[in-house]
C-alpha positions in Angstrom: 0.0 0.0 0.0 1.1 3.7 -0.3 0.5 6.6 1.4 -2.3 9.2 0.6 -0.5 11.9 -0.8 -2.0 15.3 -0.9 0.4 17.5 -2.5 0.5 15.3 -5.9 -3.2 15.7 -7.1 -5.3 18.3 -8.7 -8.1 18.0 -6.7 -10.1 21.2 -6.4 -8.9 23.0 -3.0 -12.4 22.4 -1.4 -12.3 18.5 -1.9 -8.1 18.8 -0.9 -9.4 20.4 2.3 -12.2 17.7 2.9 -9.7 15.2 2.4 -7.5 16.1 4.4 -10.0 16.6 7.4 -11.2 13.0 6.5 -7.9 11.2 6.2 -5.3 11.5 8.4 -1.4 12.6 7.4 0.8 10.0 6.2 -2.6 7.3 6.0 -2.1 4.6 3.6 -4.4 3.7 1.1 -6.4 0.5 1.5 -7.9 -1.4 -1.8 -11.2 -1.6 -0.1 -13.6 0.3 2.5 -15.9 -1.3 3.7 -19.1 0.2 5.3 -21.9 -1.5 7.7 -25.3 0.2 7.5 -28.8 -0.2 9.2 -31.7 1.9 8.1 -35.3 2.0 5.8 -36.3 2.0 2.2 -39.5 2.9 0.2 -40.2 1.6 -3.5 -42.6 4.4 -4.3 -44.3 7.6 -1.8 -46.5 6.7 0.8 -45.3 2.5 1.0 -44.3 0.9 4.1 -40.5 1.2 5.4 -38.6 -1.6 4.7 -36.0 -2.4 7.1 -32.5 -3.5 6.0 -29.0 -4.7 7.4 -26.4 -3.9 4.7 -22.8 -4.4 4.0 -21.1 -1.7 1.3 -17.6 -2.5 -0.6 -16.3 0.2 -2.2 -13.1 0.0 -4.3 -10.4 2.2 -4.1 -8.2 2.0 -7.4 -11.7 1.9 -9.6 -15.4 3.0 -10.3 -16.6 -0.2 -8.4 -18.6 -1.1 -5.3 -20.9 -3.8 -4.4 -23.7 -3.0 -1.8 -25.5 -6.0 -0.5 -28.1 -6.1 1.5 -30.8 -7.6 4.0 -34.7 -7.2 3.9 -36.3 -9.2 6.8 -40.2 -10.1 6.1 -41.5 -12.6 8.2 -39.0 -14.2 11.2 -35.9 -15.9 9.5 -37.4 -15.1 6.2 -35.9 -12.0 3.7 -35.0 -10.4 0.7 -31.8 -10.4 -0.7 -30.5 -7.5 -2.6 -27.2 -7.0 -4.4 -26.9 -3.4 -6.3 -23.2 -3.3 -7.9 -21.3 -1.5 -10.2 -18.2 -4.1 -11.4 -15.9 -4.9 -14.3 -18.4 -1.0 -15.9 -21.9 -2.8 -15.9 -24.3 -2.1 -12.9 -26.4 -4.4 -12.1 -29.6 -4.8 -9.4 -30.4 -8.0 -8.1 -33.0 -9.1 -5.7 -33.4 -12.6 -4.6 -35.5 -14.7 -2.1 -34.3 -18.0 -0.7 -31.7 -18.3 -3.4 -34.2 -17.7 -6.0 -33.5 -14.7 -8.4 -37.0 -12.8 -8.3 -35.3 -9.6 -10.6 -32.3 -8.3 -12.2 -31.7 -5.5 -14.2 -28.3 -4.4 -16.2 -29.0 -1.7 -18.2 -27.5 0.7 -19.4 -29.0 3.1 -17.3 -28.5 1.2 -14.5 -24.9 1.6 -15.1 -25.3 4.7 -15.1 -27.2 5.0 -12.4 -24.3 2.8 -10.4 -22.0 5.3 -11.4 -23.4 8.0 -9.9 -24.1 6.4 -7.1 -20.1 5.3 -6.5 -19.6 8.9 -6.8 -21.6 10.4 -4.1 -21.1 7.6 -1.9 -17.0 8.7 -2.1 -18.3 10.5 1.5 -17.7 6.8 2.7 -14.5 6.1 1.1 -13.0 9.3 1.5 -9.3 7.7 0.0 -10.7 6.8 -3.4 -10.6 10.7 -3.5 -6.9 10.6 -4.2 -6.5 7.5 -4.4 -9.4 6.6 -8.0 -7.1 7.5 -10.9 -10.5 6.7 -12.7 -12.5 10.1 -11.0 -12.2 13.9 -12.9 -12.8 16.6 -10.5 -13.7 20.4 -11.4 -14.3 23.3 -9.6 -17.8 24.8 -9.9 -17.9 27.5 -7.7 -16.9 28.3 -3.4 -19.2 26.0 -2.4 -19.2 23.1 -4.8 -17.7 20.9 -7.0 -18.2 18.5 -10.0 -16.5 14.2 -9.7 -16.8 12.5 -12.8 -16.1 9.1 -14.2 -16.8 7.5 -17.7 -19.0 4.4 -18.2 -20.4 3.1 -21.3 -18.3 5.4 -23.2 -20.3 8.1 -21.4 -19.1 11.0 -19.1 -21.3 10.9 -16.3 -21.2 13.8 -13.7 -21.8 14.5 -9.5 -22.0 17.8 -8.4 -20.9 17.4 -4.6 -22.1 20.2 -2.2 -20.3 21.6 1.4 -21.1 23.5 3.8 -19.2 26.6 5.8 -17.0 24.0 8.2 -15.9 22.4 4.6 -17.9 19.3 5.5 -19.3 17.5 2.5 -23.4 17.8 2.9 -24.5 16.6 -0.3 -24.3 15.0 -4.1 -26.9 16.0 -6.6 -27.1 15.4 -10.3 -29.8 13.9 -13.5 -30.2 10.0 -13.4 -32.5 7.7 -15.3 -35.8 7.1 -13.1 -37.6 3.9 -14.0 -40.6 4.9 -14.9 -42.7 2.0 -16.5 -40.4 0.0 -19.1 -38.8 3.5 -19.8 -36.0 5.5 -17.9 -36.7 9.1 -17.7 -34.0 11.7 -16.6 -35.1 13.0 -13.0 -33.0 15.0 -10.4 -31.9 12.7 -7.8 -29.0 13.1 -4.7 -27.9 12.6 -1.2 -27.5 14.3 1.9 -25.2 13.6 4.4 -24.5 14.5 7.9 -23.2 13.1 11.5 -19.5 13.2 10.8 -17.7 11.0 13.2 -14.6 9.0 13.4 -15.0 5.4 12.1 -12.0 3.1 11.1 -9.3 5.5 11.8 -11.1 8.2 9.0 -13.8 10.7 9.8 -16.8 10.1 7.5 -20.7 11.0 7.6 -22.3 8.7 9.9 -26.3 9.6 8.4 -27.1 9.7 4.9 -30.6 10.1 2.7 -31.3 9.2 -1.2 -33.9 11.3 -2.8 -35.5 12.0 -6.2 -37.4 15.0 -7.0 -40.5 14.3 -8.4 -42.9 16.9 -9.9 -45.0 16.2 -6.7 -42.3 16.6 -4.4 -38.9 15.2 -2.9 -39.5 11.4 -2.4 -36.6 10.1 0.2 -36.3 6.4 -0.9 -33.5 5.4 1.2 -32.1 6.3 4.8 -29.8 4.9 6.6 -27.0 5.0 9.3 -23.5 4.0 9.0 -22.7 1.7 12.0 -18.9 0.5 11.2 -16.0 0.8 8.7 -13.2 -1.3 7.8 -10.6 -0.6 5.5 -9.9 -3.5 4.1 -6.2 -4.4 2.3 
């Protein structure tokens, strides 16, 4: 492993400060973080929570993470859920005693993957400088745009902070299933609770939105509740 070296990238001074508040001097770079979660989901406004145990790896060196996750319905029985970006094809699988119930690799939902790895970095704050894959570019005192190419597309993150320098949010345009179609909708994250986990200091409360003509629709909330970095 090497060291996470500050002074050798071209990061925009707003994520070099973030950074550096989030990884401590002379801190090597692991190939993997991985993050424990706990928290609710909704598959449209106004459902019932669903409750879910979840295990997040993100990689380091690449535009890849795997997010797998638990859905209890009835005592020992529950969902399985596997949302993953690898090798550039995302992919969405949900299961139920082994048995595949959906999966969908489109090329939107590559897309959708993408984005995701990007304004999820708030977990895996050394794929920052450590992702020779990411483009960064300054947007203005407050914000900044990560991007990464899938599919032979650019595809594009604005990430938003706040006055300590605390990253408080990713917002951009993904693909909304809407039907059999995919419609381009404004969707992001909000994060908040920075604390120490792991040996780096990372939000410990996030929230998934789109923004629907009716309104913001949260369809995802969670808690982080441990952090390994992984060599």
């Amino acid at each position: 492993m090497s060291a996470v070296r500050l002074a050798d990238t071209t990061l925009p001074q707003l994520v070099r400060d973030h950074l550096a508040r989030s990884v401590p001097a002379g801190a090597t770079v692991p190939a993997t973080v991985r993050v424990r979660q706990s928290g609710e989901m909704w598959q449209r406004p106004g459902a019932k929570a669903m409750r879910f145990e979840a295990t997040e790896d993100f990689d380091v060196a690449r535009v890849s993470f795997a997010w797998r996750a638990r859905l209890p319905l009835l005592g020992p029985l529950a969902l399985t859920v596997v949302d993953e970006l690898a090798g550039g094809i995302g992919r969405l699988r949900v299961s139920f005693l082994g048995i595949p119930l959906r999966t969908t690799d489109t090329p939107e939902t590559t897309v959708g993957q993408a984005m995701r790895y990007l304004s999820e970095l708030a977990w895996a704050p050394p794929a920052i400088a450590a992702n020779p894959e990411l483009e960064w570019r300054e947007l203005d005192a407050s914000s900044v745009e990560v991007s990464c190419v899938v599919g032979g597309a650019k595809v594009p993150v604005r990430w938003h902070f706040d006055g300590a320098g605390d990253l408080v949010g990713a917002t951009g345009v993904r693909p909304y299933p809407v039907g059999k179609a995919f419609v381009p909708t404004s969707w992001g994250g909000d994060f908040g609770g920075y604390e120490s986990l792991g040996g780096i200091r990372v939000p410990t409360f996030g929230e998934a939105w789109w923004q629907r003509a009716e309104g913001r629709f949260v369809y995802w909330r969670g808690r982080v509740t441990a952090l390994d970095l992984l060599v």
